[in-house]
MARTORFI-316358 format. One line per 8 residues: number of its first residue (from 1); their letters; for each residue x, y, z of N, C-alpha, C. Coordinates in steps of 0.02 Angstrom, whole numbers, plus 50000, padded with zeros to 5 digits. Each point is the difference from the previous one (the first is absolute). Layout:
NUM) a) X Y Z X Y Z X Y Z  ...
//
This chain:
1) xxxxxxxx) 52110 57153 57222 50055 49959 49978 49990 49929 50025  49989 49949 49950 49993 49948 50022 50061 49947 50046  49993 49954 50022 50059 49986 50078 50068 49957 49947  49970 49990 49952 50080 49961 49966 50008 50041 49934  50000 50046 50004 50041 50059 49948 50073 49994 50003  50023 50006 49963 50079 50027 49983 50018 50063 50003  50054 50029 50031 50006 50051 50008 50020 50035 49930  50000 49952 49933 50000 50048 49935 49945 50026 49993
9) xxxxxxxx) 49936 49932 50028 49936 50039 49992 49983 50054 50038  49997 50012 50062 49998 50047 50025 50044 50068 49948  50057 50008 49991 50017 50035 49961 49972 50009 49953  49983 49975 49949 49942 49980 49928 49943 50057 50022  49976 49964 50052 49932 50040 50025 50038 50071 50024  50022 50007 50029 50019 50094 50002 50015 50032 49953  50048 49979 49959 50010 50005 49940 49935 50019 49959  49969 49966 49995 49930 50020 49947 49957 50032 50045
17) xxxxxxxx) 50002 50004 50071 49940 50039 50037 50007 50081 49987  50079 50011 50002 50022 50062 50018 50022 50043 49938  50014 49937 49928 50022 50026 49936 50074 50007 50006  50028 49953 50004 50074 50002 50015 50026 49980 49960  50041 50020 49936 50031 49956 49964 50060 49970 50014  50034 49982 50047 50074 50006 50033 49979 49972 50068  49980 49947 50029 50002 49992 50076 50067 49979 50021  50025 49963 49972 50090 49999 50014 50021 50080 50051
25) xxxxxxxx) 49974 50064 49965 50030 50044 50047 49942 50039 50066  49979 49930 50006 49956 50036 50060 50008 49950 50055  50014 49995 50062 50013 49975 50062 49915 49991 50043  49996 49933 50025 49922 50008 50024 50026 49975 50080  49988 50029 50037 50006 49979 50079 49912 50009 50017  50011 49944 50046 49945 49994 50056 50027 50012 50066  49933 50049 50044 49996 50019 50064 49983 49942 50059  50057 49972 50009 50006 49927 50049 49967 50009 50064
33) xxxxxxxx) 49981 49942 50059 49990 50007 50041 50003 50048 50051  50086 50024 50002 50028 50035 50038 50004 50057 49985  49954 50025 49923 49994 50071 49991 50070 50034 49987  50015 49935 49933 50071 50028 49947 50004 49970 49960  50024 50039 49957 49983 50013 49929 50053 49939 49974  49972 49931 49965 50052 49946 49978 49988 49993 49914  50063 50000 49967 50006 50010 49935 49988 49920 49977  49961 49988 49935 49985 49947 49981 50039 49983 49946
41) xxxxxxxx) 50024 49949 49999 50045 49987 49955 49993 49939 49954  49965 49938 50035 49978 49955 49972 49963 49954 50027  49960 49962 49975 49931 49927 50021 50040 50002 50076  50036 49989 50002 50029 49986 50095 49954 50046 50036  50038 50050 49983 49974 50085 50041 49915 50010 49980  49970 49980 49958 49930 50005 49975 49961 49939 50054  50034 49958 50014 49964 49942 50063 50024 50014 50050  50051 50019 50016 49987 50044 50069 49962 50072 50017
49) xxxxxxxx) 49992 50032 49945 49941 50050 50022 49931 49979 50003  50004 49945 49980 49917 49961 49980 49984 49977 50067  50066 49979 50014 49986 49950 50086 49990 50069 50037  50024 50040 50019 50002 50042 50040 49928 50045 49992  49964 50005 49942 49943 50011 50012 49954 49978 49998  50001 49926 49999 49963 49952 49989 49973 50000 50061  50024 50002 50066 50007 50011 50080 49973 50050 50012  50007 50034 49962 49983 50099 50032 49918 49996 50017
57) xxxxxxxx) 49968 50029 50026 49972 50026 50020 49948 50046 49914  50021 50041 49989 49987 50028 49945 50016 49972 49933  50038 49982 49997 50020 49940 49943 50010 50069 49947  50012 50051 50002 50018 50034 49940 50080 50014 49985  50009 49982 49959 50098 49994 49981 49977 50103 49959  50051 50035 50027 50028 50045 49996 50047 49997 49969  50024 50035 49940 50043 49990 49930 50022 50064 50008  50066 50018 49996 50035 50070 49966 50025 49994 49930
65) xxxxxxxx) 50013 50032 49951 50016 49987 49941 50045 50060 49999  50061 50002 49982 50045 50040 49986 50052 49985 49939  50001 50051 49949 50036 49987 49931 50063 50036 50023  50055 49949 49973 50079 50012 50021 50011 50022 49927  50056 50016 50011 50059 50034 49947 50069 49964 49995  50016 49968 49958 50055 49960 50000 50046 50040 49945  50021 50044 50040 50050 50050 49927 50047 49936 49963  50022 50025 49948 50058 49979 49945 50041 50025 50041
73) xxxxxxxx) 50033 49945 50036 50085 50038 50045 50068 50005 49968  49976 49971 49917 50054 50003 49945 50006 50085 50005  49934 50023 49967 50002 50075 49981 50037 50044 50043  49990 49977 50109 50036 50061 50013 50052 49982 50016  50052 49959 49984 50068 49989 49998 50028 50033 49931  49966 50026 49942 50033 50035 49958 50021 49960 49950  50041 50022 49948 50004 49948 49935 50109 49988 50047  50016 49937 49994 50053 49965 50030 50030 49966 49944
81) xxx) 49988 50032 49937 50047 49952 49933 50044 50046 49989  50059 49987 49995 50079 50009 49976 49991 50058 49944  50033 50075 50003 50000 50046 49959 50044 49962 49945
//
């Protein structure tokens, strides 16, 4: 990953690495300094994981990828229109 990516790109690139049609429902955290797991959310959070392993020692950024579920919370409230 080159050092001035966007964190869409980064997404883009998982997205096509992994065959994802939908990255919207997948969550990407990196394994921080302190050995915990920080959710990426945008270019902010993508240059602070950059700095933080930019320093390291190993310089390898550690990625979790996890696909969420955002139910329709219409559906389980039931139909609410006037008999």
């Amino acid at each position: 990953m080159l050092p001035n990516c966007s964190f869409r790109d980064l997404q883009l690139e998982i997205a096509r690495r992994f065959n994802l049609d939908d990255i919207s429902r997948t969550e990407i955290k990196y394994l921080d300094d302190d050995r915990e797991w920080v959710l990426l959310n945008c270019d902010a959070d993508l240059e602070e994981c950059m700095e933080i392993y930019s320093s390291s020692p190993g310089r390898t950024v550690r990625l979790c990828l996890q696909q969420v579920f955002h139910p329709n919370l219409a559906a389980s409230f039931g139909n609410s229109s006037p008999s």
